[in-house]
Each structure stands twice: as C-alpha cells, then as structure tokens.
C-alpha positions, 0 to 999 in steps of 0.5 A, spaced: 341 501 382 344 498 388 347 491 389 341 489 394 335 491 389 338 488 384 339 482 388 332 483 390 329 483 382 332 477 380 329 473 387 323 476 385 324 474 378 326 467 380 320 466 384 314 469 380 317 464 374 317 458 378 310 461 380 309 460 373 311 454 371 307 451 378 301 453 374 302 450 368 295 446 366 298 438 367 297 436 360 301 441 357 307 440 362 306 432 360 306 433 353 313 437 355 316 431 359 313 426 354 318 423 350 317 421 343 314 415 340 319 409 339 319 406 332 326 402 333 328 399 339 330 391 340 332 392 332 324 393 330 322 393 323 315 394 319 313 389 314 306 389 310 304 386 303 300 391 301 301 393 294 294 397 294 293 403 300 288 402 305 282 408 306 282 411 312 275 411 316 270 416 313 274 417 307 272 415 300 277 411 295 278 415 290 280 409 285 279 402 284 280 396 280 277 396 273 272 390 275 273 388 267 280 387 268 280 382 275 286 384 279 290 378 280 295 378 285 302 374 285 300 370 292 293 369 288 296 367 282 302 362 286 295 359 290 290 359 285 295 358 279 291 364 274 295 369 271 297 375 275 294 381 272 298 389 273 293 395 276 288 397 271 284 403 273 277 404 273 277 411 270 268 410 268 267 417 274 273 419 276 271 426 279 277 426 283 282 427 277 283 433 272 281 430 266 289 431 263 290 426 268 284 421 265 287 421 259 294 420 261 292 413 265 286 412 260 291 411 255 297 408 260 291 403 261 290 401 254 298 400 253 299 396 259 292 391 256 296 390 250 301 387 253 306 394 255 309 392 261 306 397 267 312 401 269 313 403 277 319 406 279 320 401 284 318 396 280 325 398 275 329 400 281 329 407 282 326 411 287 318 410 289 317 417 291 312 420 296 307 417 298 308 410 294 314 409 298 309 406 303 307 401 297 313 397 297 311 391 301 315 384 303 321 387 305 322 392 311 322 399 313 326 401 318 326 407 323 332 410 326 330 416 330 336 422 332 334 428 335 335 432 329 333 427 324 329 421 322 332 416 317 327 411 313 330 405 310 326 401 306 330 395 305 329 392 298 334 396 294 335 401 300 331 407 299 333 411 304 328 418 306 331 423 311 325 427 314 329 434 318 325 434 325 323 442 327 326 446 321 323 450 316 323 448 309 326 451 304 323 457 300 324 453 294 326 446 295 329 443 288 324 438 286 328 431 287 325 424 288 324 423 295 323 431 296 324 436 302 320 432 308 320 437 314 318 433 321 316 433 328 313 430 334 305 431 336 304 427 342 304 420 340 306 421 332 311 423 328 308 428 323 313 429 316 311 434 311 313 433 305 314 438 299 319 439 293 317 433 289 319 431 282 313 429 277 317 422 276 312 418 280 306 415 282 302 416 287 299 410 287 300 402 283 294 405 278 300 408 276 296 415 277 300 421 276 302 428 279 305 434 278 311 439 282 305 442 286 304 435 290 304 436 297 304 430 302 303 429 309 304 423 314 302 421 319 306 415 324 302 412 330 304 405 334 298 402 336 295 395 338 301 396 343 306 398 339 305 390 334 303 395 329 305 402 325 300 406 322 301 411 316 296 415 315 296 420 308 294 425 305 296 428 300 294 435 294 296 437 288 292 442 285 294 442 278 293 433 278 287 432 283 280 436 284 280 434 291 285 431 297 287 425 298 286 420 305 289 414 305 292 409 310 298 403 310 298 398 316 306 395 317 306 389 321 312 389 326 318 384 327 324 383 329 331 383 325 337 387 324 337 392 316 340 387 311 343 388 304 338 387 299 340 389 293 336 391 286 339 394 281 346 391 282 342 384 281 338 386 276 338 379 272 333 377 277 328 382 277 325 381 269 323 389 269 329 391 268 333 395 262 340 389 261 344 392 255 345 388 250 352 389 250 357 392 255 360 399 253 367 398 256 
C-alpha cells in the first residue's frame, strides 16, 4: 500500500468518525458531558431524624407499629414526658416475610416487652449494615466523591461505606458488615448496589432480619434545588422475604466540616453498651 493511499484511509477515516459523532442524538451527547451530581460542596452534609424509613410513592409499607404497643419517641417523650417505648412489629398479617422470619421477631417482640433491651447494631456501636445504614439519624452523613469511588461517612461512630464506581463485582464476595457496593453514575443520581452482606443486621429498626442473599440497591438524587438528598431503597432476599422491598430516607442539607463523634470508645455515655466488670489488664 502506498504512503498516499494510506494517508488517504485515515483522512477517510477521521472524517466518517467526525461524521458519526455530528450525528449523535443530542441527549446522549449531553448525557456524555454531563457531569455528576454534586453531594458535597461548600462541606455540605446531610441530616434527618427518622428512625423509621419513609414509603416510596405507590409502594406498600410492608411493617408497621404494633398499634398495642404505641411507639413512642425520645423527642416525643422529652415533649410529652411519657415513657419511650422501642419498635415493636405488627406481625398479625405479614405476608411479606417467610414464616422463619415471623417467628424470630414474634419471639424478639415478647423479649423486648418483658423488659429485654432491643438490640441494634448501631444502638451498640457496630456497623448498621445495608439499608439501615440510612436509619441513623441526628448526626450527618457525608459524601465525598473521587473518580474512582465514593466514601460515605456517617459521622456518629464514623461508619465508613466505600462504593467502587463502574467495576464488577467480585464472583464471590465474602460477606462482611457493609458488603461489596458497586456504583455509577445514571444522569442526575448515583446508582450503588450492594451485595455481599453478613446475616448480622436488620434492615429496619423493627429489628427484622435477613440472610446472606440480601441484595440492596440505592438510589441517590438531590432535589428541592439541591436542600434535600433522597434515597430511595430497595432491597431482596429471597430466603427472608416474599417479595422486594421500597423504601425511602429523606436527608436535610447543612453545612459543616466531618467532626469526631466517637461511640465505642465513649461507651459510658451510651447505656446500651457492654462495659466490663473489671479490666483485663
């Protein structure tokens, strides 16, 4: 091949991918140049103070409060001075849940009313786990948002989340508290999904449980201009549930720098947690 007609196919070339990229729809070419939703700047963080997740729209809730056992609240109880009850699960019809699950709350339920204390990890300072990471509240979360990875820090106890962004996920991820999130960027929302999970949390405050099979996706979107960040979840596992679950956690915006909140270390403020009755040094 002569150096003319070679010149001459890469000239072709260069002008029929130009050609091509002309052509592009202009959606697509906007979805390209778009750049990533922004959920940190000016040291934004996100708060609520929700310790029950919200129902998406169109969705069922799948539990609610035992209406025998009023929930009450530690900001209802400081402004109506009654005593502050723990979740307790109305568990008369739960057709959601495989009847191993039933019974394990059912019997969780009757321990907590006789005076048990209700157990959740982050109530004892361990990992929340996946989705009731989002259930946390009064103190914030931060995003912070590199080309490879976003880190989520949940600043009570600095729970830390690493979400991988645009890789697979392994073939066989060893469970662990937080899992293998795996996420991307779909127009305005970041899209994490999340498997690998230990058996070791709940997925709600009920207190309701799960297995290894659990599998989570979530899905994060500013909206009201940016003041608010929604989550919207859901989440399956076919060996504890009968059916997916949807659910929704609203976070308030504010501003303020990550600060050191420490739990576990601190652990005679919080009255849930295990303190030795002598050293052992």
């Amino acid at each position: 091949m002569s150096m003319l007609h070679s010149s001459a196919d890469l000239l072709a070339g260069g002008i029929l991918t130009g050609l091509i990229c002309a052509t592009l729809p202009a959606g697509a070419a906007a979805q390209q140049q778009a750049s990533p939703p922004d959920f940190s700047a000016n040291d934004a963080g996100w708060v609520h103070f929700n310790s029950e997740f919200s129902i998406v729209p169109g969705a069922a809730s799948p539990l609610h409060n035992d209406p025998a056992h009023p929930r009450i609240s530690n900001r209802e109880a400081a402004q109506t001075g009654k005593q502050p009850t723990y979740f307790i699960a109305d568990l008369t019809n739960p057709t959601i849940l495989k009847p191993w699950v039933v019974e394990r709350m059912r019997k969780d339920n009757a321990e907590v009313l006789a005076g048990k204390k209700a157990f959740t990890p982050l109530s004892f300072c361990m990992p929340a786990g996946v989705p009731a990471f989002h259930l946390g509240g009064f103190s914030p979360l931060y995003l912070i948002q590199k080309p490879s990875e976003v880190v989520m820090i949940y600043q009570y106890g600095q729970q830390v989340r690493h979400v991988y962004l645009d890789v697979p996920h392994s073939a066989n991820p060893k469970p662990s508290w937080y899992g293998e999130s795996i996420g991307s960027y779909e127009g305005d929302e970041l899209v994490v999904d999340t498997i690998g999970l230990n058996d070791k949390t709940f997925v709600d405050n009920f207190r309701t449980p799960h297995t290894k099979k659990l599998h989570v996706v979530e899905r994060f979107k500013l909206v009201e201009g940016g003041k608010v960040l929604r989550v919207n979840i859901s989440f399956d596992d076919p060996d504890a549930f009968n059916a997916p679950w949807s659910v929704m956690q609203r976070y308030d915006r504010i501003q303020g720098s990550l600060e050191e909140e420490i739990c576990a270390e601190n652990n005679q403020q919080f009255f849930a947690v295990p303190v030795a009755n002598k050293p052992d040094f």
